[in-house]
C-alpha positions as CSV (number, residue, x, y, z in Angstrom):
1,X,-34.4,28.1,0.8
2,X,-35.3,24.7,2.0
3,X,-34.7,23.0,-0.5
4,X,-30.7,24.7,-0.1
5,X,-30.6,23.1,3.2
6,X,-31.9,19.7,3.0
7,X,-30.2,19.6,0.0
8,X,-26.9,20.4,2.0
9,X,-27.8,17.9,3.9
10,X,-27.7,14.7,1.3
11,X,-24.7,15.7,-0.9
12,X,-21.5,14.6,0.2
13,X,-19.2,17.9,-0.6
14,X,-15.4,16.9,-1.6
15,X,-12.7,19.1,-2.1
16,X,-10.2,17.8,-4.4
17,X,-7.0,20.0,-6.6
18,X,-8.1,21.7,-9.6
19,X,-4.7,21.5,-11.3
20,X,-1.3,19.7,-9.7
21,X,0.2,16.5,-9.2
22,X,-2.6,15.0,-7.6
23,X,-5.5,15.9,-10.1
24,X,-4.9,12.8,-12.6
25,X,-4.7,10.3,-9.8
26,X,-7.2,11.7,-7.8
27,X,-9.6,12.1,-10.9
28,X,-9.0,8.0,-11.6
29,X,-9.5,7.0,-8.4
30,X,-13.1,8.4,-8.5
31,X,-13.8,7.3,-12.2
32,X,-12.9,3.8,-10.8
33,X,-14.9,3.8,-7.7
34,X,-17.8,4.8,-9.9
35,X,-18.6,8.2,-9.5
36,X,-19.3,9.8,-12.7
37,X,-18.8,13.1,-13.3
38,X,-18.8,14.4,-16.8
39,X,-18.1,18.3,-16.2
40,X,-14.4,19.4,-17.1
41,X,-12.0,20.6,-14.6
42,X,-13.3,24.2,-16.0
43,X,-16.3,23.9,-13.8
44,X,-14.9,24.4,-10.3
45,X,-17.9,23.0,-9.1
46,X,-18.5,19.6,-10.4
47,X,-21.8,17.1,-10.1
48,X,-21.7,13.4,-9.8
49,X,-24.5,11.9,-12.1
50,X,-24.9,8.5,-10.4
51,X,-24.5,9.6,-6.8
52,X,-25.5,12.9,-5.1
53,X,-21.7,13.9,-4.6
54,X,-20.6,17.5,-5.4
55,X,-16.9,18.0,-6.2
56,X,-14.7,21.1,-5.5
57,X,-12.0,22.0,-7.7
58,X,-9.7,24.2,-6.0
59,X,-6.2,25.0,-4.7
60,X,-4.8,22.7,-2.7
61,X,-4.1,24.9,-0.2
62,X,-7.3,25.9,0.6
63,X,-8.5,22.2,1.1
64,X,-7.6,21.7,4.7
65,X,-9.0,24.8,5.7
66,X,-12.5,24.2,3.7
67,X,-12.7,20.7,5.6
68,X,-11.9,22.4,9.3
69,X,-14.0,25.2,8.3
70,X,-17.0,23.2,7.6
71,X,-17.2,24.2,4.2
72,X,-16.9,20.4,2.5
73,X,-17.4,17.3,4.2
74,X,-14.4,15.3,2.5
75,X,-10.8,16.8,1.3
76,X,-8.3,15.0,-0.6
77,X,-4.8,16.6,-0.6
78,X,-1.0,15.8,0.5
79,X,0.1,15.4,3.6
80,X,2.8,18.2,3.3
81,X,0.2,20.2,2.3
82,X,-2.5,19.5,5.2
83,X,0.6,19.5,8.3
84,X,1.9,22.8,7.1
85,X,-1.4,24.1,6.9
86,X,-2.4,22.5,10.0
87,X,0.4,24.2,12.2
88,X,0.0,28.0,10.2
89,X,-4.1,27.6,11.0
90,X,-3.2,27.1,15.0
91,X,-1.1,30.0,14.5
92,X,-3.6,32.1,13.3
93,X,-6.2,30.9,15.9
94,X,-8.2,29.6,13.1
95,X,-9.9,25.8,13.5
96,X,-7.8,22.9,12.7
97,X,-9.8,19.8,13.5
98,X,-10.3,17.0,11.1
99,X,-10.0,13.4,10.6
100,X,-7.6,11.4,8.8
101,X,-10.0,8.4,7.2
102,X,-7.3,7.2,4.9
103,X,-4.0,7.5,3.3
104,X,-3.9,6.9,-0.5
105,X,-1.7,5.1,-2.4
106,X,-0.8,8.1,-4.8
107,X,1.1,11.6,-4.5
108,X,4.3,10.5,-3.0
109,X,7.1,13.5,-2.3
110,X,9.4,13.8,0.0
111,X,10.0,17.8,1.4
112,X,14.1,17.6,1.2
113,X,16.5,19.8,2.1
114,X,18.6,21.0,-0.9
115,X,22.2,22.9,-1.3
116,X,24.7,24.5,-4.2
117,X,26.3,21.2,-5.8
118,X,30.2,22.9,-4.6
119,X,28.6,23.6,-1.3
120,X,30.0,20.5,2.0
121,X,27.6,19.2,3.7
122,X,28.0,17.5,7.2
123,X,24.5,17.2,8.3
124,X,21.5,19.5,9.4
125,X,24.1,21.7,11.5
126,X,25.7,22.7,8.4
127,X,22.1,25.1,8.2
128,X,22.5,27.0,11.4
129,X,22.2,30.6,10.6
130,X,21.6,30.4,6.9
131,X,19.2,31.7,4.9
132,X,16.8,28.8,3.5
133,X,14.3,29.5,0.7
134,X,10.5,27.8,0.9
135,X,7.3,27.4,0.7
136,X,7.1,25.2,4.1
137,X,8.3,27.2,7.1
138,X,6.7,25.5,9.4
139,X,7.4,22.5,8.5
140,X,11.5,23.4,8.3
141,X,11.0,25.0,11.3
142,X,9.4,21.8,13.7
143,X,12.0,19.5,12.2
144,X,15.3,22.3,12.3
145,X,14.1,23.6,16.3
146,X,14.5,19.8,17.1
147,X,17.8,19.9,16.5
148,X,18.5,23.2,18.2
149,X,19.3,24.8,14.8
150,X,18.2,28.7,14.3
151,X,17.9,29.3,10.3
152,X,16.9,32.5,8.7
153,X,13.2,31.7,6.4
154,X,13.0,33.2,3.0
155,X,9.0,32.6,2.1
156,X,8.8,31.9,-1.7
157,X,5.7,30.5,-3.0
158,X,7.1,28.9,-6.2
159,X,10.4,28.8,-8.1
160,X,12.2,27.9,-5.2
161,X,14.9,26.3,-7.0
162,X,16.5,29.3,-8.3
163,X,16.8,31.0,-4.8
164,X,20.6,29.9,-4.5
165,X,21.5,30.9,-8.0
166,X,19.4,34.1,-7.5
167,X,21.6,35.4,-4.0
168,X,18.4,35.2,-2.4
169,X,19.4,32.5,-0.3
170,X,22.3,30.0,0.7
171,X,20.0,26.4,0.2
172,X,16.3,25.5,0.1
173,X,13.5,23.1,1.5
174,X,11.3,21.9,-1.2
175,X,9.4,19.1,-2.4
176,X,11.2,16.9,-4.6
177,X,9.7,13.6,-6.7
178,X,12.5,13.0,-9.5
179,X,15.1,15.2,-8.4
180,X,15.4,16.9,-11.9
181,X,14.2,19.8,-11.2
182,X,17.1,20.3,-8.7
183,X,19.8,18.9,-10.6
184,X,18.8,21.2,-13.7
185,X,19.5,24.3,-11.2
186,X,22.8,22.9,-9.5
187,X,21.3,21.4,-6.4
188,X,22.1,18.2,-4.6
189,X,19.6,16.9,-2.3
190,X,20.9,16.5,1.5
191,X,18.2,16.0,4.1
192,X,14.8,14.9,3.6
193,X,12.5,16.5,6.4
194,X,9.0,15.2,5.8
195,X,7.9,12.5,3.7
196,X,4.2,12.9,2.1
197,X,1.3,11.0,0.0
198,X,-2.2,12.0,-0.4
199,X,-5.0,11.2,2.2
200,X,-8.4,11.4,2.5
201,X,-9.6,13.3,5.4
202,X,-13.2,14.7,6.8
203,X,-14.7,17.4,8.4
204,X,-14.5,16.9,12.7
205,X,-17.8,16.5,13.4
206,X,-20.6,14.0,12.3
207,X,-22.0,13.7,9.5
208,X,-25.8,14.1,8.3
209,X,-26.6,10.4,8.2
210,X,-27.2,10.6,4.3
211,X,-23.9,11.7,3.9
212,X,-22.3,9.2,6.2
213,X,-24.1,6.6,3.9
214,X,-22.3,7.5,1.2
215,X,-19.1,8.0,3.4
216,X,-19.4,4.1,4.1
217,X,-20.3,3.1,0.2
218,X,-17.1,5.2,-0.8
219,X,-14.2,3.8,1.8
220,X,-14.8,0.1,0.6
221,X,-14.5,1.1,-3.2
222,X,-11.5,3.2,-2.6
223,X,-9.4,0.5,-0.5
224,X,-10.8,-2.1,-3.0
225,X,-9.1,-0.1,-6.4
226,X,-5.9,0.8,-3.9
227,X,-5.8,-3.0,-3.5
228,X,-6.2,-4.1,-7.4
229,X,-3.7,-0.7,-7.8
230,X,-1.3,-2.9,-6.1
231,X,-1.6,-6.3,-7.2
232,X,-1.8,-8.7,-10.1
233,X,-4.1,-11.6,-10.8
234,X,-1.3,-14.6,-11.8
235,X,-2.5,-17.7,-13.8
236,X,0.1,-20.7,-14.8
237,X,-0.1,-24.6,-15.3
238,X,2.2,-26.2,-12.3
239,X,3.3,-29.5,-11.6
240,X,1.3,-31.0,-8.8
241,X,4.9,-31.7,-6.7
242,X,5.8,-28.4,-6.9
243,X,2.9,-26.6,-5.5
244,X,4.5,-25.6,-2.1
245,X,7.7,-24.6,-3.6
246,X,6.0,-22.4,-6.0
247,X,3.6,-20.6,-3.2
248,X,6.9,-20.3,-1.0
249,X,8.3,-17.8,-3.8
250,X,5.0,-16.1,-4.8
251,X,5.6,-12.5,-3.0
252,X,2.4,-11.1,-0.8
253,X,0.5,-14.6,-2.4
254,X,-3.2,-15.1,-0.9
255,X,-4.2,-19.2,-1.1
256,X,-4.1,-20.1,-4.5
257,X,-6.8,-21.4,-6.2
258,X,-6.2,-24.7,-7.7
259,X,-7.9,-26.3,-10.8
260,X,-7.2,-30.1,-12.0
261,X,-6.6,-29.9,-15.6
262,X,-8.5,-32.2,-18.0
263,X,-5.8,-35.3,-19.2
264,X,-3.8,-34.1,-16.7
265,X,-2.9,-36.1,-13.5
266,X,-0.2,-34.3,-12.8
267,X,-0.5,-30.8,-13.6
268,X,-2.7,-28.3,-12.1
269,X,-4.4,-24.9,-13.2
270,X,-3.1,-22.6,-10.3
271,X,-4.8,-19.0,-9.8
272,X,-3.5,-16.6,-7.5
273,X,-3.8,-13.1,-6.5
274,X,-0.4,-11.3,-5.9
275,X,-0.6,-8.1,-3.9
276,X,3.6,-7.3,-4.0
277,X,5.5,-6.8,-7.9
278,X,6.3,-9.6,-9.4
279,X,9.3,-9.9,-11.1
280,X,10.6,-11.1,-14.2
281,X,13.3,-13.4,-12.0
282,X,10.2,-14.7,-10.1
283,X,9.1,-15.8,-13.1
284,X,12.1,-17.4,-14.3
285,X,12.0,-19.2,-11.3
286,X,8.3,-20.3,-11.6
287,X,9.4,-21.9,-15.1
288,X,12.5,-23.9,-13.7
289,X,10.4,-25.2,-11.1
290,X,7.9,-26.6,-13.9
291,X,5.4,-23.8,-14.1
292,X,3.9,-23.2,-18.2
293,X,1.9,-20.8,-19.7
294,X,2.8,-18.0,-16.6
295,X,0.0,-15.0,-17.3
296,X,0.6,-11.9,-15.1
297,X,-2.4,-9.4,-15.8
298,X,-3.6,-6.2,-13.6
299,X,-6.7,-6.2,-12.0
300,X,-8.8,-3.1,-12.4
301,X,-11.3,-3.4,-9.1
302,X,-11.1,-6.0,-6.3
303,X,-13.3,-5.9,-3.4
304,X,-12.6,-8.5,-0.1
């Protein structure tokens, strides 16, 4: 029994989706901040071998409440996921602290309004009274009752495309990435109500202090493989009076780092990190300006 407790003491406990759009991203992230974990997504109950972290693999619906309820320390899930949840909770009279320690750079959605491809559509008014198939009342609701709009919910928990089609209702609210799913079942999207990623959020009270020291070893790693996520390590040869006119069109460029090249009086070595997409006109550019040899390559971890 002791050894339960202190042991619940020192593991960080992190919720994360057992199966869903954010499992693969989610399961990277952690392979690349280091936290090894060699169990497959079979075991809902998951052991990191290098650090004492113990991962949860469930629905990702139940991750909000297991973070306000105390259960885990940490949660991973969308944002549509965790407001919609949030606002049902306070309903219920159930706790819905927490705390948002960052948003991830994975897991975007948008929660869109969507109607019959033949059906007008003037704006949100165009809903009042009609029956709207989803999975996020509450959301719908918040953003539809600012408007002044009354709307009749049909609660579906998947397969809300086919609502329409079905007679079960005149349009939906659902998450949409791509859009196919909705053009395959004659639906044009018309309103987007709330626009989501993943974040990372904790438990509302403090932490054991052993588990806040692996909090603060985690949040650096994370922002630093968000960071290389987003940029690219660029590596040319430049003529020497050129230099500012090449940093002037380098997009989200840090200080370059600048190498004299041997035989060369010239020409320079110039290595820079790039945190915006780089384009293949940017490189076009680069070359009639003088640069050679242009490399663009990903970075894998970058810590500032």
């Amino acid at each position: 029994m002791c050894i339960e407790k202190d042991s619940s003491k020192k593991r960080l406990r992190i919720a994360i989706q057992k199966s869903g759009r954010l499992t693969d991203d989610t399961e990277a992230l952690f392979k690349n901040c280091g936290i090894k974990i060699t169990e497959s997504r079979d075991h809902l109950l998951a052991h990191a071998e290098n650090l004492p972290i113990d991962i949860l693999r469930v629905r990702d619906d139940d991750i909000p409440g297991l973070v306000m309820d105390h259960v885990v320390d940490l949660g991973i899930v969308g944002e549509n996921v965790l407001e919609e949840t949030t606002m049902q909770r306070a309903v219920d009279g159930l706790p819905t602290g927490y705390r948002t320690l960052m948003q991830l750079n994975y897991g975007d959605c948008r929660l869109a309004v969507a109607i019959p491809n033949e059906q007008q559509w003037h704006g949100l008014q165009d809903l009042s009274g009609l029956k709207i198939a989803t999975t996020y009342p509450f959301l719908l609701k918040r953003k539809l009752s600012e408007q002044g709009i009354a709307f009749k919910p049909v609660l579906l928990t998947g397969s809300v495309e086919v609502a329409p089609r079905a007679g079960l209702a005149d349009a939906i609210c659902d998450l949409v990435c791509t859009g196919a799913t909705l053009h395959a079942n004659g639906l044009r999207e018309v309103e987007t109500i709330f626009t989501s990623k993943a974040v990372l959020i904790c438990r509302d009270e403090p932490l054991y202090p052993e588990k806040q020291s692996i909090v603060d070893l985690l949040l650096p790693r994370i922002k630093g493989v968000m960071a290389a996520r987003e940029s690219k390590y660029i590596m040319m040869n430049a003529p020497k009076s050129k230099l500012a006119e090449i940093r002037a069109i380098l997009p989200g460029a840090e200080n370059p780092s600048i190498i004299e090249l041997e035989g060369e009086s010239d020409r320079v070595a110039l290595h820079v990190v790039s945190r915006e997409k780089l384009f293949w006109e940017t490189m076009e550019q680069l070359k009639a300006l003088g640069a050679s040899s242009i490399l663009v390559v990903p970075i894998e971890k970058m810590l500032d």
